[in-house]
C-alpha positions in Angstrom: 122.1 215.0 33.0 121.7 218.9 32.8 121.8 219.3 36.7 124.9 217.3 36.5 127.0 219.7 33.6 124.6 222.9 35.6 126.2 222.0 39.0 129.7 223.0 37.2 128.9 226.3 35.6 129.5 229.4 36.9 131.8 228.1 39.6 134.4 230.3 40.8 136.0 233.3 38.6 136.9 232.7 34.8 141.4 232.9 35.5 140.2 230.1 38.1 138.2 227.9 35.7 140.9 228.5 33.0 143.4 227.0 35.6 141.1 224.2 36.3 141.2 223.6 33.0 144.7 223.4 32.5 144.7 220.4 35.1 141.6 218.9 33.5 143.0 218.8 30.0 143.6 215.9 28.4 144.6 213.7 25.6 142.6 213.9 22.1 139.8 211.3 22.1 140.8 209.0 20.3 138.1 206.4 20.2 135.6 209.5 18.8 138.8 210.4 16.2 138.5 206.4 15.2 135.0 206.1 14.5 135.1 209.6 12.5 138.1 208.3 10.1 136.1 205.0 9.4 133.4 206.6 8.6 134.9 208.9 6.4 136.7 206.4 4.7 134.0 203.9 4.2 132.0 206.7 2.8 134.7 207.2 0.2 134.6 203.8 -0.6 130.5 203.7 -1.1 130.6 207.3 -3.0 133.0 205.7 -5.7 130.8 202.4 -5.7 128.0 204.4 -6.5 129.2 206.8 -8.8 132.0 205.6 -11.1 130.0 204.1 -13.7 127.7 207.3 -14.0 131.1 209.3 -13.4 132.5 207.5 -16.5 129.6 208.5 -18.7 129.1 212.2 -17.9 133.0 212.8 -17.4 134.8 210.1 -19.1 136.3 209.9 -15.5 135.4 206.9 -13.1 136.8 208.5 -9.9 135.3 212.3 -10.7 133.4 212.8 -8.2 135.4 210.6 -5.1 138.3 212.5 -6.1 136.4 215.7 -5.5 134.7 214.2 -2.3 138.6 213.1 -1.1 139.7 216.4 -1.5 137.1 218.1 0.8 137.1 215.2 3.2 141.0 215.8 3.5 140.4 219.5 4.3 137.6 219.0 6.3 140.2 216.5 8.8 142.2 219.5 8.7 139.8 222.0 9.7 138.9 219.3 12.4 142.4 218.7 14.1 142.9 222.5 13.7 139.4 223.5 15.8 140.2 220.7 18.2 143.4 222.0 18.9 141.5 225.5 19.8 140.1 225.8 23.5 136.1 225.1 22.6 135.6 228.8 25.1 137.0 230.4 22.1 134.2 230.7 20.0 132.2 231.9 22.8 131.9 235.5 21.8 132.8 234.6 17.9 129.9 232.8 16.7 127.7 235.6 16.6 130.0 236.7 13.4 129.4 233.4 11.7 125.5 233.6 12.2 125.5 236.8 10.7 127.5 236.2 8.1 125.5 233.1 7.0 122.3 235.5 7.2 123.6 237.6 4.8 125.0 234.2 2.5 121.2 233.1 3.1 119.9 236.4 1.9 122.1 236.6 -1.3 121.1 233.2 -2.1 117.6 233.5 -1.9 117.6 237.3 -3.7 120.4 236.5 -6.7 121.1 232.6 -6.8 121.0 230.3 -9.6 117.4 228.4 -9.3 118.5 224.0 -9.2 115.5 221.8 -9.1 112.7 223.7 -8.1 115.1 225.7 -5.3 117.8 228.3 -4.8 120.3 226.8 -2.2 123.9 227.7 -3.4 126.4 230.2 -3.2 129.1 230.4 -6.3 132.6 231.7 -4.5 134.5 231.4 -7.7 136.7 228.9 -6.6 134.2 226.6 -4.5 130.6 226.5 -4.4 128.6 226.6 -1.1 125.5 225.6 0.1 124.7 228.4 3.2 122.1 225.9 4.7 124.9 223.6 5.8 126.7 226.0 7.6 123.9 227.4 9.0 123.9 223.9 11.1 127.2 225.2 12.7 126.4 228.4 13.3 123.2 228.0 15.0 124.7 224.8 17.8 127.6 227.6 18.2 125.5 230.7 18.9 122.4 228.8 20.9 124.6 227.0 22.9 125.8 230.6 24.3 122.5 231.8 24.4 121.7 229.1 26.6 124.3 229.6 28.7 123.8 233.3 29.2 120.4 232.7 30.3 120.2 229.2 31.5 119.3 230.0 35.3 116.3 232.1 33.6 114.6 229.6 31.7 112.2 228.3 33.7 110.5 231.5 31.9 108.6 231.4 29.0 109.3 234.8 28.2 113.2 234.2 28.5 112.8 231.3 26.1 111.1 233.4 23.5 113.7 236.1 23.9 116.9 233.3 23.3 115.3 231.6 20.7 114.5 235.0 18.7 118.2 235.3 17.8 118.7 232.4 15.7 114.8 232.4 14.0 115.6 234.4 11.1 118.4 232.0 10.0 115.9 229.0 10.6 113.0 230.6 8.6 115.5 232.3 5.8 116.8 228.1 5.5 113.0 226.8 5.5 112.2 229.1 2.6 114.4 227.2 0.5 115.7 224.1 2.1 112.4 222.6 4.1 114.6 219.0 5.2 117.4 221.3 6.5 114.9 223.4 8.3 113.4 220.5 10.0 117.0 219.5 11.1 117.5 223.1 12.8 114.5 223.2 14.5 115.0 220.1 16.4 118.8 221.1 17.0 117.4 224.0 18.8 114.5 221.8 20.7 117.0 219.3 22.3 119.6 221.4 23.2 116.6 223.5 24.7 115.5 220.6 26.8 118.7 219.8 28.4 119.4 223.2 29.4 116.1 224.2 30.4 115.2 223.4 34.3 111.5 222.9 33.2 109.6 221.5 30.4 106.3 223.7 30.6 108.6 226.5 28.1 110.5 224.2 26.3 106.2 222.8 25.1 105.7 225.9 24.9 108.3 226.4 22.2 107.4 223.1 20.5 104.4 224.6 20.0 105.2 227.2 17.7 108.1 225.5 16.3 105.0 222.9 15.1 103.3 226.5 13.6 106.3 227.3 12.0 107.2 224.3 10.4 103.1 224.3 8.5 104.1 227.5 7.4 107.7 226.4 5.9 106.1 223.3 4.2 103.0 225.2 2.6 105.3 227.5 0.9 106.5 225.6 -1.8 104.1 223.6 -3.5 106.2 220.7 -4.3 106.2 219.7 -0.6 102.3 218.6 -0.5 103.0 216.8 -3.7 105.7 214.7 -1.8 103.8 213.9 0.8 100.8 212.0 -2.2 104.1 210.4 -3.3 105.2 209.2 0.0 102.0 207.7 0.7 101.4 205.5 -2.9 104.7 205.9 -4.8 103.7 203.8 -7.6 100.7 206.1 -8.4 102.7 209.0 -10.2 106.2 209.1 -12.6 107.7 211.2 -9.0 107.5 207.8 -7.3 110.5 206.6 -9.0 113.2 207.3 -7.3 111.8 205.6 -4.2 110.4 202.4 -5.7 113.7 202.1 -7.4 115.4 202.4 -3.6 113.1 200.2 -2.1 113.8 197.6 -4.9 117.7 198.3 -4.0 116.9 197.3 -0.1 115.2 194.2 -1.1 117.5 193.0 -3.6 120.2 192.9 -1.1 119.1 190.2 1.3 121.1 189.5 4.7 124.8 189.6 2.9 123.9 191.7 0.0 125.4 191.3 -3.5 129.2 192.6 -3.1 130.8 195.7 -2.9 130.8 197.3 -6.5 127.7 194.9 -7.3 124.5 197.1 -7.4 122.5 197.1 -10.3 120.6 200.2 -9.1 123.3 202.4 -9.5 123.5 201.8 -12.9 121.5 204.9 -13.8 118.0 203.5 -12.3 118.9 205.7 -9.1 119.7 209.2 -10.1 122.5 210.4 -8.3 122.8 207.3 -6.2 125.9 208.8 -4.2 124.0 212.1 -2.8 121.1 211.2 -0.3 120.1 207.6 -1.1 123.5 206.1 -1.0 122.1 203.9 2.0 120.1 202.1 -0.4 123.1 201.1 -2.3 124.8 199.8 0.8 122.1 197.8 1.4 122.0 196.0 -2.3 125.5 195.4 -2.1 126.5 195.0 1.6 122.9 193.4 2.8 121.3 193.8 6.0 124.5 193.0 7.8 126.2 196.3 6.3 123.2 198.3 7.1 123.2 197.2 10.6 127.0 197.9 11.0 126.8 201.6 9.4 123.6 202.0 12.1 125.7 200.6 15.0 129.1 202.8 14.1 126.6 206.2 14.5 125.3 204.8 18.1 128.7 204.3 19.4 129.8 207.6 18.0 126.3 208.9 19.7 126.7 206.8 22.8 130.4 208.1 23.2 129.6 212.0 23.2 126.4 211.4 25.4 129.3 210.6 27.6 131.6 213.7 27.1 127.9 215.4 27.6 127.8 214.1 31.2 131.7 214.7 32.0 131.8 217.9 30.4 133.4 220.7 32.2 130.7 223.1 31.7 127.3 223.9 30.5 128.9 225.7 27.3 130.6 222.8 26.4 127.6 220.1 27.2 125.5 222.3 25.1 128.4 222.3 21.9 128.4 218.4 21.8 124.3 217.7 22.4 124.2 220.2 19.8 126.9 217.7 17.1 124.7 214.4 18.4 121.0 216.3 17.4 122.6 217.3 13.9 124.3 214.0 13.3 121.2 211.9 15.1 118.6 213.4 13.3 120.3 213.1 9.9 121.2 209.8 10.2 117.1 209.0 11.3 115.8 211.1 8.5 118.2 210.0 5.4 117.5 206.6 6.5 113.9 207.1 7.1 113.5 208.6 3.4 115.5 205.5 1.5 112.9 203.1 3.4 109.6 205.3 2.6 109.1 205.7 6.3 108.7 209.7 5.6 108.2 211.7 2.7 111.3 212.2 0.5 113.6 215.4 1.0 117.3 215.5 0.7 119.0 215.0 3.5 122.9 213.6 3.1 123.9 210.7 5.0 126.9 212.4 7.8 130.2 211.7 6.5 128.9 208.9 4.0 126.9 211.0 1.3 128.9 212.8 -1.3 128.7 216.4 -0.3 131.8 218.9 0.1 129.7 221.8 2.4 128.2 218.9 4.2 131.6 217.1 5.0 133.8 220.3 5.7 131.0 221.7 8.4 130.2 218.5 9.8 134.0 218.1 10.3 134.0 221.1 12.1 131.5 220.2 14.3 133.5 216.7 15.3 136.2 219.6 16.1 134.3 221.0 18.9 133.6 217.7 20.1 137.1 216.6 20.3 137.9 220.1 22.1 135.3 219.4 24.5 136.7 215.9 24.9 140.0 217.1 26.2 139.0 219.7 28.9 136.4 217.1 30.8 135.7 215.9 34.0 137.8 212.6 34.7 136.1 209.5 33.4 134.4 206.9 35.5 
């Protein structure tokens, strides 16, 4: 697939590829733009399911926090529309600024931030609060997938490798200090788009490697995260088992059909914060296996459908954008899913476009922008 995007790069002069262009550009995907509004709305739907009677007690206000949620997923469509709208070579020699920016957000976080749980992770603005680790998601596919480019005929050597990779480690590391899940998430953004770029594998091992080092060194800084791990592996032997027994019982409850929309009894304050990270346990109890199933299919098509722009798209720049969207979205979806079912140790990670979340849903957005930029300057179909 990467010799296929490789074979178009760097062919003829840049006024001749931006002419090509111009005849190659298309129609907004509209399939892609389908999938993203179902998702968002269904989400809607599930974050007021899950939160209006715990909503109602803490705010005297049902529809707090979808009404928040609907307001940043409204911006967030226009933030997409508006990025797809921009030619995806734009942010070429751009994303630099974003990276460093969210360095310095990372930075001020970890030095002067309000401590939440056991961890410092967002940024007050006054008027909106941000969490920099989401962002940094955006930033890195951006700024890798030009490293890549720059030096993509080079990577057959290790040494090359090191030297792309060395750009974005200080975001991943200054993320991991605080935010281990979100860490994870970045590192294997960086892997996969690594692999389809790369012309050999011996490097991108190599890289793997110490990406494996890394990630021991993230986890044994915080002592919480060996404590999740004991939790993970007999929940019902300590009080922090809780939450997961009580999402486990959720799963089960909910049989093939499930209870009915609105019918969970494990929202009901037995899951705390049942619309963040384990709203897929709630879909289960009240839509059943069926609605799992049909949240798990809606990702793979929206997977299986930029696979394909990866393979028509115009150049390696491009390619390199969307495999970067389908890591970030892929990965999530596996390890929110993979956390409400036990299957790994429990760390926040938001369900893309479902989980309540306003940085999460504005930046993820944003990344379905590039996408749908990429989309209309392809290769024609087959």
């Amino acid at each position: 697939m990467e010799q296929t995007v490789r074979a178009r790069e760097h062919t003829g002069t840049d006024s001749s590829k931006r002419r090509a262009r111009k005849r190659l550009r298309g129609s907004i995907d509209y399939t892609l733009l389908m999938i993203v509004f179902v998702l968002l709305v269904f989400g809607l739907v599930m974050v007021y399911s899950t939160s209006y009677y715990t909503a109602n007690l803490a705010y005297d206000d049902p529809a707090h926090w979808v009404l928040r949620q609907g307001i940043f997923a409204a911006i967030g469509v226009v933030l997409m529309l508006v990025i797809a709208a921009i030619p995806y070579d734009y942010w070429k020699n751009k994303s630099w600024i974003l990276l460093v920016l969210v360095d310095i957000a990372l930075v001020y976080v970890w030095a002067f931030g309000e401590e939440v749980n056991g961890a410092k992770r967002w940024l007050d603005l006054g008027f909106i609060t941000v969490q920099p680790s989401e962002v940094a998601k955006f930033a890195v596919i951006l700024s890798f997938a030009k490293l890549l480019e720059i030096n993509y005929k080079r990577l057959g050597n290790f040494k090359i490798v090191c030297m792309t990779c060395i750009w974005i480690l200080p975001t991943i590391a200054m993320v991991g200090i605080e935010n281990f899940s979100t860490a994870i998430i970045l590192v294997a953004i960086v892997g996969i788009m690594l692999f389809v770029a790369s012309p050999s594998l011996k490097p991108v091992l190599g890289m793997a490697g110490f990406a494996s080092v890394l990630v021991v060194i993230l986890f044994s800084i915080k002592s919480y995260r060996g404590n999740r791990v004991k939790v993970w592996l007999d929940p019902e032997a300590t009080p922090d088992g809780y939450q997961t027994l009580q999402s486990l019982y959720a799963i089960g409850s909910g049989g093939i059909t499930g209870k009915g929309l609105g019918q969970s009894l494990q929202k009901l304050g037995f899951i705390p914060e049942a619309h963040n990270d384990m709203i897929f346990s709630i879909i289960c109890e009240e839509l059943g296996f069926v609605g799992a199933i049909g949240i798990i299919a809606l990702f793979g098509v929206m997977i299986y459908r930029m696979l394909v722009l990866v393979v028509n798209a115009y150049d390696l720049y491009g390619a390199l954008l969307v495999t970067g969207t389908i890591a970030h979205i892929g990965i999530q979806v596996l390890i929110n899913i993979a956390v409400v079912t036990n299957t790994i140790p429990n760390t926040g990670v938001p369900l893309p476009f479902i989980s309540y979340g306003g940085t999460s849903i504005l930046f993820i957005l944003a990344e379905m922008g590039i996408v749908l930029a990429v989309a209309k300057t392809t290769q024609r179909e087959r």
